[in-house]
DSSP file (Angstrom, degrees, kcal/mol; ACC not computed):
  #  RESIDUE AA STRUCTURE BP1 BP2  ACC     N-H-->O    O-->H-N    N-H-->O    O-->H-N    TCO  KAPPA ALPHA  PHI   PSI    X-CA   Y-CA   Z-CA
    1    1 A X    >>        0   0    0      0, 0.0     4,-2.2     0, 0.0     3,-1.5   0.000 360.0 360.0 360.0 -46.7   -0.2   -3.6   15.7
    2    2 A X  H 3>  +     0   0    0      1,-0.2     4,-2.7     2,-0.2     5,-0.1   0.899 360.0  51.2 -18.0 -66.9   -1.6   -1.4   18.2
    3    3 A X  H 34 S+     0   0    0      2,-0.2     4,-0.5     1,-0.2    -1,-0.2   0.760 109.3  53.4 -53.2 -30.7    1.4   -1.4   20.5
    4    4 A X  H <> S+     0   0    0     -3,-1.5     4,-1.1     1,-0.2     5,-0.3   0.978 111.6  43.5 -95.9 -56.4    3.4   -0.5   17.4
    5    5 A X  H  X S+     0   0    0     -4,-2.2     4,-1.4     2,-0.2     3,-0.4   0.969 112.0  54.5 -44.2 -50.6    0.9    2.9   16.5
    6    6 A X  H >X S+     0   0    0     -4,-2.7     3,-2.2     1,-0.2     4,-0.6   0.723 109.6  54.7 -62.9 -96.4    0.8    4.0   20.4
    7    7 A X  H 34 S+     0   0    0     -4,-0.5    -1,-0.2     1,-0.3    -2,-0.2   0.480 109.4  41.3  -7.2 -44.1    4.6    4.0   20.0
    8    8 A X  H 3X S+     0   0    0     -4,-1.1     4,-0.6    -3,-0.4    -1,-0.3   0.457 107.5  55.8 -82.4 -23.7    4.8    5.9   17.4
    9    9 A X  H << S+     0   0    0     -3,-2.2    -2,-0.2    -4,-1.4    -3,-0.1   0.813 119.4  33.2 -82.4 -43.2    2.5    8.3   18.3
   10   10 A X  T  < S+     0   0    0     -4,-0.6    -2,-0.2    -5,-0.3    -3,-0.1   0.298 123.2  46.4 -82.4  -5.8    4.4    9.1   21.8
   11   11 A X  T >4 S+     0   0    0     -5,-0.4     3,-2.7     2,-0.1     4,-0.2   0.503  88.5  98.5-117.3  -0.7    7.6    8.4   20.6
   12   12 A X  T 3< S+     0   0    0     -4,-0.6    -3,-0.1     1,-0.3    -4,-0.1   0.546  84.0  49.2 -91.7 -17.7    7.0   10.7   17.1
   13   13 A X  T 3  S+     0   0    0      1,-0.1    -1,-0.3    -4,-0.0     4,-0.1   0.457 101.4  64.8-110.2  19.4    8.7   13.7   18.3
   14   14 A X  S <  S+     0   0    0     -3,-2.7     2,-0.4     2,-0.1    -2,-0.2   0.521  91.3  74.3-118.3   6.0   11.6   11.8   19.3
   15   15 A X  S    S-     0   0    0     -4,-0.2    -1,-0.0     1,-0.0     3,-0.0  -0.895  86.1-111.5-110.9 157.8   12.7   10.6   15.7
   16   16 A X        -     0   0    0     -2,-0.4     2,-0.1    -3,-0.0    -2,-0.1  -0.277  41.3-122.6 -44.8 135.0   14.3   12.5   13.2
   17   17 A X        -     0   0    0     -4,-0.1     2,-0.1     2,-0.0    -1,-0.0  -0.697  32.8-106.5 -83.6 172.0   11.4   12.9   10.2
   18   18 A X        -     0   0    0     -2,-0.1    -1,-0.0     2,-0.1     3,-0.0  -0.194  11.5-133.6 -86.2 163.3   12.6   11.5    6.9
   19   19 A X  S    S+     0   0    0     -2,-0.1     2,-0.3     1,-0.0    -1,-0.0  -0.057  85.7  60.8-125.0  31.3   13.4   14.0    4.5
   20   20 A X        -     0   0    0      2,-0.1     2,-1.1   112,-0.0    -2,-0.1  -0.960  63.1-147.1-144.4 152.5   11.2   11.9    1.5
   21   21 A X        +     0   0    0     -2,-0.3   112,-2.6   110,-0.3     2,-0.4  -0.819  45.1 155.7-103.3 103.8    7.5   11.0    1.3
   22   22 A X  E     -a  133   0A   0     -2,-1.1     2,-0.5   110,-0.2    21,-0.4  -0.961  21.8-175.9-134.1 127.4    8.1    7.6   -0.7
   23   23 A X  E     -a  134   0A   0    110,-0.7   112,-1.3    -2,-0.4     2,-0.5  -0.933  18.3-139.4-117.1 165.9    5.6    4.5   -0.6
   24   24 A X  E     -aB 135  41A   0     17,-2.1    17,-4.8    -2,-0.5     2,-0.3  -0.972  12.5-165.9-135.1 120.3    6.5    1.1   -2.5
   25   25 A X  E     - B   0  40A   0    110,-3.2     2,-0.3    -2,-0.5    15,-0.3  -0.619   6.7-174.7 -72.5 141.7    4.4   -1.1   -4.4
   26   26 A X  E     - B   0  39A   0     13,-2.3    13,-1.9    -2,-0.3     2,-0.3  -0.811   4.8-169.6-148.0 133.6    5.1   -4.8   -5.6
   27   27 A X  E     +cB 138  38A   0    110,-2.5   112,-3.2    -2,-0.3    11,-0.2  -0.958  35.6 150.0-110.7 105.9    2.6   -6.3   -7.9
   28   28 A X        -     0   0    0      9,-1.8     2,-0.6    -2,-0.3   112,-0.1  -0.451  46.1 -88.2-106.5-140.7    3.7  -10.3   -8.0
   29   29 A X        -     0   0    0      7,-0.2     7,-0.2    -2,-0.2     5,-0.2  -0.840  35.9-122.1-115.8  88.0    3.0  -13.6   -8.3
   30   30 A X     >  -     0   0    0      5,-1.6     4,-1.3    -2,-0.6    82,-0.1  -0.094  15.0-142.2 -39.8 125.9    2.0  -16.0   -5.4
   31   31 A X  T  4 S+     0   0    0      2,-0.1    -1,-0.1     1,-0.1     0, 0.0   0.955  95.1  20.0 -52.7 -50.3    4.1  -18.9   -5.0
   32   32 A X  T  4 S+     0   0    0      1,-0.2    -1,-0.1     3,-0.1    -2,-0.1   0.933 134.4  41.8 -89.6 -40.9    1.5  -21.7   -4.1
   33   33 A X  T  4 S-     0   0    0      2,-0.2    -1,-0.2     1,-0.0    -2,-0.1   0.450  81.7-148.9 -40.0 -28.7   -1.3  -19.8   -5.5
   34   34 A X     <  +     0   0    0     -4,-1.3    78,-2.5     1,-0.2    79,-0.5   0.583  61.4 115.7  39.1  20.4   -0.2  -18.3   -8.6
   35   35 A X  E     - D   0 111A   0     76,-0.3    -5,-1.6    77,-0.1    76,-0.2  -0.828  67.8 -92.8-107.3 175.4   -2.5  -15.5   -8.1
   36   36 A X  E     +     0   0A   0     74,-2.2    72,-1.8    -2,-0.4    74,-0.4  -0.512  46.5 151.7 -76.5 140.5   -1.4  -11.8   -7.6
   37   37 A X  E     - D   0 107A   0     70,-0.3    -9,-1.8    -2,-0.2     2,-0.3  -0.981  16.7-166.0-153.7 158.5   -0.8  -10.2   -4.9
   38   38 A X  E     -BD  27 106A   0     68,-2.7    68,-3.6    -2,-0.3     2,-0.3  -0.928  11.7-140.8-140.4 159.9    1.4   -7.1   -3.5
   39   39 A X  E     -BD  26 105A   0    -13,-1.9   -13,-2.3    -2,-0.3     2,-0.3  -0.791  12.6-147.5-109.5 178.8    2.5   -5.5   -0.6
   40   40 A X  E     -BD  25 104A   0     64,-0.9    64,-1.5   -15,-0.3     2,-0.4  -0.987   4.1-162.7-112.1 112.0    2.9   -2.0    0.2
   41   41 A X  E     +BD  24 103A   0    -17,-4.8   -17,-2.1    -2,-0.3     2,-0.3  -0.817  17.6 164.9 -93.9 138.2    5.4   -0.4    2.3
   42   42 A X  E     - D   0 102A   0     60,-1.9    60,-2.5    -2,-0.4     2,-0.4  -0.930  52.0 -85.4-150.8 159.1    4.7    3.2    3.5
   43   43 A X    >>  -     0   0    0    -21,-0.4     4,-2.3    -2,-0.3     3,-2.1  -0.476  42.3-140.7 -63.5 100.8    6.7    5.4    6.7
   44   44 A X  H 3> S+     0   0    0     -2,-0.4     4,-0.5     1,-0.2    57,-0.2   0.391 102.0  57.2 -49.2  -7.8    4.6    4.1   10.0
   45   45 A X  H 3> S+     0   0    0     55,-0.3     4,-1.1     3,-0.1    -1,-0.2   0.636 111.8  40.3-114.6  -8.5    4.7    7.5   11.5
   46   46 A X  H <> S+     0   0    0     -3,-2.1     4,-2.5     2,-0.2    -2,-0.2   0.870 118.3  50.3 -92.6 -19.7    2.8    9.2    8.1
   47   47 A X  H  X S+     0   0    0     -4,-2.3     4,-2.1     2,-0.2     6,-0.3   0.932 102.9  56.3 -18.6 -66.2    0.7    6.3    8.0
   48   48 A X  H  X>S+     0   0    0     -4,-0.5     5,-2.5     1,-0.2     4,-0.8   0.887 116.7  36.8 -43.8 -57.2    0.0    6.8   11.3
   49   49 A X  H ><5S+     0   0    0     -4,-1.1     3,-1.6     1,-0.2    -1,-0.2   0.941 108.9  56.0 -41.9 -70.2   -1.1   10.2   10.3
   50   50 A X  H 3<5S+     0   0    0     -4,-2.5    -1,-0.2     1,-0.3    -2,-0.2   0.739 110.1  49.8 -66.0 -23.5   -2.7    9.8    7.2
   51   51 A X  H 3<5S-     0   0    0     -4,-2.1    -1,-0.3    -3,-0.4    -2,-0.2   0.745 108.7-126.7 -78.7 -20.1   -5.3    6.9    9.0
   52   52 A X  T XX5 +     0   0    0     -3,-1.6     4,-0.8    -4,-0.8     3,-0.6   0.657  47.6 172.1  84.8  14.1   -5.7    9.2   11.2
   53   53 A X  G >4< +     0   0    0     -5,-2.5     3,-4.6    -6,-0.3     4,-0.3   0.759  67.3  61.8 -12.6 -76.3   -4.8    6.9   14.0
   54   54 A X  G >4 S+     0   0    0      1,-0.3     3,-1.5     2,-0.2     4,-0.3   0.857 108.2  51.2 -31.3 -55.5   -4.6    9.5   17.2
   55   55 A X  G <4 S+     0   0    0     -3,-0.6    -1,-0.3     1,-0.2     3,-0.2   0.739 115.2  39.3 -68.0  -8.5   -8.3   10.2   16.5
   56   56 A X  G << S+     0   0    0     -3,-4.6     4,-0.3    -4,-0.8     5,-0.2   0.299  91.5  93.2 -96.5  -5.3   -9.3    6.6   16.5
   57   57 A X  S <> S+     0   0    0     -3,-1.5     4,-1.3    -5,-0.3     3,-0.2   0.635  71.6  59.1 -84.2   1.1   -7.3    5.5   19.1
   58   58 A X  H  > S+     0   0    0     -4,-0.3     4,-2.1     1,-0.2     6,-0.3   0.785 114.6  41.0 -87.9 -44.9   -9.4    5.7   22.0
   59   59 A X  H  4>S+     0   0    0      2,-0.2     6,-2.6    -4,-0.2     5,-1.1   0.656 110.0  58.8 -74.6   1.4  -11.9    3.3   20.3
   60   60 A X  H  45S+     0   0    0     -4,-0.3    -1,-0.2    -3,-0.2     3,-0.2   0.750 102.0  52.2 -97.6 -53.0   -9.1    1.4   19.1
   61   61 A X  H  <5S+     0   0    0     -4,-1.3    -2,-0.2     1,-0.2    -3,-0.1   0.725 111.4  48.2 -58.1 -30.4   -7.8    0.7   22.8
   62   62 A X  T  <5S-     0   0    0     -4,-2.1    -1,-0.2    -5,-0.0    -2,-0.1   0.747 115.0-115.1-102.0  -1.9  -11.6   -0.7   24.0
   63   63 A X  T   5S+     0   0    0     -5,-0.3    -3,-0.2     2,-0.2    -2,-0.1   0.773  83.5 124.1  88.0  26.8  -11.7   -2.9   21.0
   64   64 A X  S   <S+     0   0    0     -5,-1.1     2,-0.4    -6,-0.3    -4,-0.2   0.721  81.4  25.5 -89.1 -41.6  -14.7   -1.1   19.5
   65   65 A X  S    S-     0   0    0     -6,-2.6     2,-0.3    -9,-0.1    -2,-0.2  -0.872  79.4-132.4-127.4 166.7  -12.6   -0.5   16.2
   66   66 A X     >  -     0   0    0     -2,-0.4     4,-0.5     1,-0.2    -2,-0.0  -0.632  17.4-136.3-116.0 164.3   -9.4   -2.7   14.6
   67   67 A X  H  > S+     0   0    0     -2,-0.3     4,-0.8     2,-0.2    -1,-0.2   0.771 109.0  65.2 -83.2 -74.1   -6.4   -0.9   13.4
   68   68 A X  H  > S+     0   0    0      1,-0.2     4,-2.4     2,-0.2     5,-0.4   0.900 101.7  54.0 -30.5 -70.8   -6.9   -3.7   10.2
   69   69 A X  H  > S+     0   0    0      2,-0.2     4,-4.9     1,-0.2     5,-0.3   0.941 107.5  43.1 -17.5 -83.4  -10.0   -1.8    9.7
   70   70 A X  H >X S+     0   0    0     -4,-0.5     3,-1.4     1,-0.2     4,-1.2   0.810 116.9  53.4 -28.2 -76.7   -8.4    1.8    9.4
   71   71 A X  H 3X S+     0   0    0     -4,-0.8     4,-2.3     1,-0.3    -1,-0.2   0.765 108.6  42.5 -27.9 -81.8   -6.0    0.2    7.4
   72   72 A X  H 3X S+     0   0    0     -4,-2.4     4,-2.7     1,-0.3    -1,-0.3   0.812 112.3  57.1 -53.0 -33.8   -8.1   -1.4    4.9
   73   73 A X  H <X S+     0   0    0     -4,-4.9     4,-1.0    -3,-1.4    -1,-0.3   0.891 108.6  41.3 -66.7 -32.4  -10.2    1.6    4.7
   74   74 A X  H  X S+     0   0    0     -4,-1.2     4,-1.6    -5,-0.3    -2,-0.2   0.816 110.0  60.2 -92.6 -16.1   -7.7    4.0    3.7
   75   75 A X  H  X S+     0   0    0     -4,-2.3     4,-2.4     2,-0.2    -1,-0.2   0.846 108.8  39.8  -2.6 -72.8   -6.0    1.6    1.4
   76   76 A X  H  < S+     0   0    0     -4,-2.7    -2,-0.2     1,-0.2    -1,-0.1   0.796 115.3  55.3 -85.1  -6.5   -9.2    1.0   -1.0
   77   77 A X  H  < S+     0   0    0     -4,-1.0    -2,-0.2    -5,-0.2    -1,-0.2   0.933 123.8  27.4 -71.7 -50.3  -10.0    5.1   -0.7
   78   78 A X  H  < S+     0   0    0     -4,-1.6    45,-4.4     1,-0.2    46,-0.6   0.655 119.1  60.0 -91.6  -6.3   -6.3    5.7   -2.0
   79   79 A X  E  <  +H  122   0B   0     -4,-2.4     2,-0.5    43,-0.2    43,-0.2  -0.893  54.7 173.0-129.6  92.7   -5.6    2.7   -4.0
   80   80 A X  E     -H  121   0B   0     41,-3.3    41,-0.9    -2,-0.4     2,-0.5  -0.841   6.9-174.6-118.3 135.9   -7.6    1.7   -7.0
   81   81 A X  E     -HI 120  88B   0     -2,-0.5     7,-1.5     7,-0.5     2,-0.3  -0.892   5.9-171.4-121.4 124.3   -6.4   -1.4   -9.3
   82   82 A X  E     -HI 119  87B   0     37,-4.2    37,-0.7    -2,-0.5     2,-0.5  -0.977   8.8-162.1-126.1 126.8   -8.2   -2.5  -12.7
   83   83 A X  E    S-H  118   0B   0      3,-1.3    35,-0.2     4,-0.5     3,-0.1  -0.887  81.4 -14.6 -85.3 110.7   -6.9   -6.0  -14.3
   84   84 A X  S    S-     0   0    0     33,-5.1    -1,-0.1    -2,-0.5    34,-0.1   0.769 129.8 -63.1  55.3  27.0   -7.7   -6.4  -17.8
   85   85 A X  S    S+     0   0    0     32,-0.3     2,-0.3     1,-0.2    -1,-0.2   0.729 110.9 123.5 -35.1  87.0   -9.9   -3.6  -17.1
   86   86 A X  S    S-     0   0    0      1,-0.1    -3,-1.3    -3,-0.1    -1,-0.2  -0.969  73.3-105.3-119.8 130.4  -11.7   -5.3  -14.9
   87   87 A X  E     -I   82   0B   0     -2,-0.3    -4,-0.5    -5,-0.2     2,-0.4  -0.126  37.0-140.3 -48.5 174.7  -11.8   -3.6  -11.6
   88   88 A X  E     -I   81   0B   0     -7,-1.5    -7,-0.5    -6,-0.1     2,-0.3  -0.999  11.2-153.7-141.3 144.3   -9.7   -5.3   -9.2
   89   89 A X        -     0   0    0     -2,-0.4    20,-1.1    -9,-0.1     2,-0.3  -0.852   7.9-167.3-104.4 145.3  -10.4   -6.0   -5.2
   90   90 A X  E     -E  108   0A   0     -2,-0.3     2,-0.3    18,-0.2    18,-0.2  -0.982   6.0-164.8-134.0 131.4   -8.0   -6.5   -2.6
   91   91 A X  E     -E  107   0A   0     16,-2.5    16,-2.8    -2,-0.3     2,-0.3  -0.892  29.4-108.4-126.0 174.5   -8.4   -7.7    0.6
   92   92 A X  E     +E  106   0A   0     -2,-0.3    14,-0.2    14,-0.2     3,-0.1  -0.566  30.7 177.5-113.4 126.0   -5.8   -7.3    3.4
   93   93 A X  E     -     0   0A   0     12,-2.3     2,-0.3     1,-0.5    -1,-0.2   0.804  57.9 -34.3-113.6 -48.6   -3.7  -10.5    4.7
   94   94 A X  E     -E  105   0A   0     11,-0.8    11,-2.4   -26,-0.0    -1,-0.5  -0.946  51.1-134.1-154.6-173.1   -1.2   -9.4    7.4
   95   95 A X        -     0   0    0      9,-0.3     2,-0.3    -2,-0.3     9,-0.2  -0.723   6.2-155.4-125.9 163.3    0.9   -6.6    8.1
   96   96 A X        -     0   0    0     -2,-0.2     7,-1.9     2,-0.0     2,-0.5  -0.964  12.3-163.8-155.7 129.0    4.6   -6.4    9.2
   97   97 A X  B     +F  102   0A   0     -2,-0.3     2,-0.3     5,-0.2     5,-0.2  -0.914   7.9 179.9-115.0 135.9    6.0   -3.2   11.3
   98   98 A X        -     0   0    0      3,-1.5     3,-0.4    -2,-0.5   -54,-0.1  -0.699  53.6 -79.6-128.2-175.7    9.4   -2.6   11.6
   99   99 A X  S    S+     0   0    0     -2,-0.3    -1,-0.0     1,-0.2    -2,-0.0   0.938 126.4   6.6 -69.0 -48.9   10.9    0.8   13.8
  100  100 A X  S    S+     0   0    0    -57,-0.1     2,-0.3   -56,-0.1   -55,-0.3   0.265 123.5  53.7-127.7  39.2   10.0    3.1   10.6
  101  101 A X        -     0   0    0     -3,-0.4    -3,-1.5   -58,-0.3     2,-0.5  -0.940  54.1-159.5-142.7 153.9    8.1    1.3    7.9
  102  102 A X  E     -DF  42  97A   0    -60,-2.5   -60,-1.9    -2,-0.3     2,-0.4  -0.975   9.6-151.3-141.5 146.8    4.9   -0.8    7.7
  103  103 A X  E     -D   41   0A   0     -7,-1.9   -62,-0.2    -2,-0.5     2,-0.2  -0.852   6.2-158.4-141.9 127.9    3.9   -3.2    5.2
  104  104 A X  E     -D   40   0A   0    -64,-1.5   -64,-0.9    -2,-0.4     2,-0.3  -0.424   7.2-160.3 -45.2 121.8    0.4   -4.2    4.0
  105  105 A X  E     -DE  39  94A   0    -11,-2.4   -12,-2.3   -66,-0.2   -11,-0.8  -0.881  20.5-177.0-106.5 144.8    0.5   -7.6    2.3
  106  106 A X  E     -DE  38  92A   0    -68,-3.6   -68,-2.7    -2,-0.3     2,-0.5  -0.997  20.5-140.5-149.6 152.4   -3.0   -7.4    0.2
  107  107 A X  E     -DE  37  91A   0    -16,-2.8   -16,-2.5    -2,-0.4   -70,-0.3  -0.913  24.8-152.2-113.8 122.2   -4.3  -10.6   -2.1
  108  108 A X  E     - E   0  90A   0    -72,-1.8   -18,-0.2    -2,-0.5   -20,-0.0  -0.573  20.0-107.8 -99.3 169.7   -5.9   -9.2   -5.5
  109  109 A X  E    S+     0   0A   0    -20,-1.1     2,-0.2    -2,-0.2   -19,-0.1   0.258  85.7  78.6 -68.2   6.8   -8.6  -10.8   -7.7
  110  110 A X  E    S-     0   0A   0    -74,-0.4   -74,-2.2   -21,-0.1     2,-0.5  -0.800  75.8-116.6-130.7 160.5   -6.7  -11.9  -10.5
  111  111 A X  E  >  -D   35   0A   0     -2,-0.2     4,-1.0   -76,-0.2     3,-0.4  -0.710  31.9-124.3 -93.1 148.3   -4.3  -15.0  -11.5
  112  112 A X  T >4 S+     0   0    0    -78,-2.5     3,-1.3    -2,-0.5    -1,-0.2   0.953 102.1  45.8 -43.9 -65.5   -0.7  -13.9  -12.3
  113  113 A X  T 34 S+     0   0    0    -79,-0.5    -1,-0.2     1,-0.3   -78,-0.1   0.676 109.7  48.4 -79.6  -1.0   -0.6  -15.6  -16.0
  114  114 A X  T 34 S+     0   0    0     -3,-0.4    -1,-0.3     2,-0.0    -2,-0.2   0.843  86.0 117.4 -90.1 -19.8   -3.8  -14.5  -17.4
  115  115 A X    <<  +     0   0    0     -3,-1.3     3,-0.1    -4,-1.0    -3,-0.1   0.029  34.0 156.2 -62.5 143.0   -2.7  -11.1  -16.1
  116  116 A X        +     0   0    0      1,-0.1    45,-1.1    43,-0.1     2,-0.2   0.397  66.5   8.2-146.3 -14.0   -2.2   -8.6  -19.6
  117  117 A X  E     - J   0 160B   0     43,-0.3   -33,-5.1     2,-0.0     2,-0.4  -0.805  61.4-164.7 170.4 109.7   -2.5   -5.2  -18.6
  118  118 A X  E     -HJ  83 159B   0     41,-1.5    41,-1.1    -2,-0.2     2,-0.4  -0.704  12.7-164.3-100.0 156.5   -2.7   -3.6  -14.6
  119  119 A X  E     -HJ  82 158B   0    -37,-0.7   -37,-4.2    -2,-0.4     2,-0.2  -0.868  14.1-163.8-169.8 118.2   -3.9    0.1  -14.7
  120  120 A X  E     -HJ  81 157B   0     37,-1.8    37,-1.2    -2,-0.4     2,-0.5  -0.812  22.5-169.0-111.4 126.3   -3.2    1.7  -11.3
  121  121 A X  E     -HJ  80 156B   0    -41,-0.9   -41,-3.3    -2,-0.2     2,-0.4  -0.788  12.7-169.9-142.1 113.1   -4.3    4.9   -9.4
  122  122 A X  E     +H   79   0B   0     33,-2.3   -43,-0.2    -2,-0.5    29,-0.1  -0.913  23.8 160.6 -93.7 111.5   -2.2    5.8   -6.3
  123  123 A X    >   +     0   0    0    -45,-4.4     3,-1.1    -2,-0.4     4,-0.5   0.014  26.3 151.2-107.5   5.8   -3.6    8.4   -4.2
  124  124 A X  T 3  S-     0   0    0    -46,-0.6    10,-0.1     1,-0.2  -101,-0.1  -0.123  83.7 -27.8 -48.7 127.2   -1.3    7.2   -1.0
  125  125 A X  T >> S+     0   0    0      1,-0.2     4,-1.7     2,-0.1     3,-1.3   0.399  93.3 131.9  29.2  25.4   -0.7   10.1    1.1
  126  126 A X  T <4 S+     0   0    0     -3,-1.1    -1,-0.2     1,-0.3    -2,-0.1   0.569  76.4  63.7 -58.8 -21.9   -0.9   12.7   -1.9
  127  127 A X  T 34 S+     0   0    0     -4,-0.5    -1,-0.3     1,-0.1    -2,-0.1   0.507 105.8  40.0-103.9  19.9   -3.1   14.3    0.8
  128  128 A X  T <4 S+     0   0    0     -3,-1.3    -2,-0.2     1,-0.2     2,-0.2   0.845 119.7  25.0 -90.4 -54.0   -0.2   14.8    3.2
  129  129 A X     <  -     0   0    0     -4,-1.7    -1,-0.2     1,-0.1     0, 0.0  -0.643  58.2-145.0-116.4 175.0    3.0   15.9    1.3
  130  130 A X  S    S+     0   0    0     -2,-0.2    22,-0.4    -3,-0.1    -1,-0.1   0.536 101.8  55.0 -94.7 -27.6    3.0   17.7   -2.1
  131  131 A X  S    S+     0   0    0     20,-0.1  -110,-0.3    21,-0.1    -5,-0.1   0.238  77.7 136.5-113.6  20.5    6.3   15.6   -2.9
  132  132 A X        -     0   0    0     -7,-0.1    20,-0.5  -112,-0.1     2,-0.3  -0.252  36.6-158.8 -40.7 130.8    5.1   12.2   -2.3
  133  133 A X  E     -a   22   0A   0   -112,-2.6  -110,-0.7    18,-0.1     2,-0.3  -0.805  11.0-154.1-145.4 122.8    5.9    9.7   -4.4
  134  134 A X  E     -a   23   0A   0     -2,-0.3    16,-2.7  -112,-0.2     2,-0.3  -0.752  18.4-162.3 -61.9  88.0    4.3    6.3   -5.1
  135  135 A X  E     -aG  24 149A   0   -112,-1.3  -110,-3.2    -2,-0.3     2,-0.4  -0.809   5.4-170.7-171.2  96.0    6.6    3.6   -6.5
  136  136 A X  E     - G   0 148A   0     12,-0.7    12,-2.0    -2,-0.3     2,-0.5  -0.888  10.0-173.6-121.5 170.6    5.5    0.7   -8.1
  137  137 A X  E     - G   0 147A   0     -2,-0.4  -110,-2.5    10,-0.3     2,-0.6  -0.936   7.8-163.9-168.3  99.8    7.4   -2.5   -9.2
  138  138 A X  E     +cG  27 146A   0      8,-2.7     8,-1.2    -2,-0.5     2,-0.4  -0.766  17.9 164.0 -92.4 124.0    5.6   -5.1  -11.2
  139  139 A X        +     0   0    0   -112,-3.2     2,-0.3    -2,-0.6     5,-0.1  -0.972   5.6 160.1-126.3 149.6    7.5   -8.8  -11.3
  140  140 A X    >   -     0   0    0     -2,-0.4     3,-0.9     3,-0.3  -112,-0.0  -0.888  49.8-107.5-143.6 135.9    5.3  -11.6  -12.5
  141  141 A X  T 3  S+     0   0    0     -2,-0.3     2,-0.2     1,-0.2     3,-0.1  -0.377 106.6  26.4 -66.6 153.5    7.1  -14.6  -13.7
  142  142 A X  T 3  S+     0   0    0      1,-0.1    22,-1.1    21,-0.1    -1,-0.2  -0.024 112.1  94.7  83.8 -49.3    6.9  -15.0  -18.0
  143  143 A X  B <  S-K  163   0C   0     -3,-0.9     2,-0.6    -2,-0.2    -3,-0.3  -0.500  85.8-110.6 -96.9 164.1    6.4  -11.1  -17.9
  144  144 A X        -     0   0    0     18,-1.5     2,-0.1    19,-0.2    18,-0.1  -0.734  40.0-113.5 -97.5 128.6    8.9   -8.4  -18.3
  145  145 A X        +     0   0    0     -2,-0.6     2,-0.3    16,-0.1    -6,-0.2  -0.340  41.9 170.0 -44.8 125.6    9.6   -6.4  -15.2
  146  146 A X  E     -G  138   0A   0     -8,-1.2    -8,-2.7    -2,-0.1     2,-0.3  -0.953  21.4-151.7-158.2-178.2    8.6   -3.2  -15.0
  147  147 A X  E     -G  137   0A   0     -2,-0.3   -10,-0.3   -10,-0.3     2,-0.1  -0.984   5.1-154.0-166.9 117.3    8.3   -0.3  -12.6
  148  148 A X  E     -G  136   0A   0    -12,-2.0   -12,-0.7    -2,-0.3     2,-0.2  -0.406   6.0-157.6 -89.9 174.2    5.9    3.2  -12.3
  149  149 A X  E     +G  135   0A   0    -14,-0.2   -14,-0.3    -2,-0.1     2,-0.1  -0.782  23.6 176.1-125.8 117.3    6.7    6.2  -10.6
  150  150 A X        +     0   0    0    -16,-2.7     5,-0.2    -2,-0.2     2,-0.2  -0.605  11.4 145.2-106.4 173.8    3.1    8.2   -9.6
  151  151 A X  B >   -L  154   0D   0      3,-3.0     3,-2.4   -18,-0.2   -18,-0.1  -0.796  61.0 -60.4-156.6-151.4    2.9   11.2   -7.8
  152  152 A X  T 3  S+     0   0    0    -20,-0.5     3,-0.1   -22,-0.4   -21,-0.1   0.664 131.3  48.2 -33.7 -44.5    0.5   14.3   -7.9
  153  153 A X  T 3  S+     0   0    0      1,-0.1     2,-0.3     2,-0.0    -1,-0.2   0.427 130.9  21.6 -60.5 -19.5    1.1   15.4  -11.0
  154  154 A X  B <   +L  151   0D   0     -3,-2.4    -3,-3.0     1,-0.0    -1,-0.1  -0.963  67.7 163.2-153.2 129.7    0.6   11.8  -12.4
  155  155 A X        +     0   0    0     -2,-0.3   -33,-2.3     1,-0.2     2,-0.3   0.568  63.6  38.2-138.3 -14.8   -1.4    9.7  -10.0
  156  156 A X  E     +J  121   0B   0    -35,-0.2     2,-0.4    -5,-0.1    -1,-0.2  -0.848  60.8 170.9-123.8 168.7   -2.5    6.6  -12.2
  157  157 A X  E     -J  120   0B   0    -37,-1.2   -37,-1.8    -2,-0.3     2,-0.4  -0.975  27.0-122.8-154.6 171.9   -0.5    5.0  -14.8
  158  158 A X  E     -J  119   0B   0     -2,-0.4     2,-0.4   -39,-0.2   -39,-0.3  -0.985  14.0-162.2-114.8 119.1   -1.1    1.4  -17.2
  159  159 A X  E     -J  118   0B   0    -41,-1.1   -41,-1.5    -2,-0.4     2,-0.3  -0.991   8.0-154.7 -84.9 108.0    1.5   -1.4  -17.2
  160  160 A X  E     -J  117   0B   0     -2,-0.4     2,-0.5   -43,-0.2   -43,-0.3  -0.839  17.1-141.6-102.4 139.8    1.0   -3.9  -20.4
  161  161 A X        -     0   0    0    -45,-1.1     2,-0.2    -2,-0.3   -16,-0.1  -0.928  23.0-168.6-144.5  70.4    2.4   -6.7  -19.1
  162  162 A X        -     0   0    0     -2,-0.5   -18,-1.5     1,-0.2   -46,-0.0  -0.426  35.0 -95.3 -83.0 135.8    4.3   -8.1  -22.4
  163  163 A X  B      K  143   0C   0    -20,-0.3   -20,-0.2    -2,-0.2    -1,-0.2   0.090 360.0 360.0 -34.1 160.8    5.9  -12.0  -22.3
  164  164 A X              0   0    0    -22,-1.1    -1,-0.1   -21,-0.1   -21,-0.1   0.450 360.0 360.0 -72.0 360.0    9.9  -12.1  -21.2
């Protein structure tokens, strides 16, 4: 993951930027598990930014600090989850980088079917763009599909999470 942030960071004035500040949520179901868990995709070179990489990177490079770290930190500072309003915890399972995206895969505290009611506050990169917007996409099997839109103006929302 390293290699892929140094890349981006020397290579950043040599892609076009994107002309939307967009992250994507999905809230599902674990196959083997049956509890929930989501990834998050957000744009690897405001990521980059918004962790604050460049300043971290020297300690990153002697193995004094993880990338997974950063990651995780700016995650539960922007990202707060209550299940049945019960708070909810996430911890961080892999990553996946592609040339302009990354995505978080993150393991919540709760099982899929007991699941009744998610209540969300997305603060992802709200402190970068003014026209970010925060995307989220609930599937759980049993439950009706549904889908948030946050952004500054609106930064949490509730899903009640009704039978099919």
């Amino acid at each position: 993951m390293m290699k892929l942030f140094l890349f981006f960071l020397f290579s950043a004035p040599l892609i076009a930027p994107h002309p939307i500040h967009l992250t994507v949520m999905e809230i599902y179901s674990a196959e083997k598990s049956k509890n929930l868990e989501c990834s998050v995709t957000l744009f690897a070179d405001d990521f980059a930014r918004a962790i604050q990489y460049e300043t971290y990177a020297p300690q990153i490079q002697s193995g004094k600090l993880k990338t997974d770290d950063l990651i995780i930190k700016y995650l539960r500072s922007k990202l707060q989850l209550k299940i049945n309003g019960k708070n909810g915890s996430f911890s961080l399972q892999k990553t996946e980088n592609t040339h302009e995206t990354i995505t978080c895969y993150l393991k919540l505290n709760a099982i899929a079917a007991e699941t009744q009611k998610i209540e969300i506050a997305s603060k992802l990169m709200l402190e970068l763009f003014n026209d970010q917007r925060n995307l989220v996409k609930i599937r759980i099997p049993g439950k009706k599909e549904g889908a948030l839109s946050l952004d500054k103006s609106k930064t949490s929302a509730v899903a009640a999470l009704t039978a099919d």
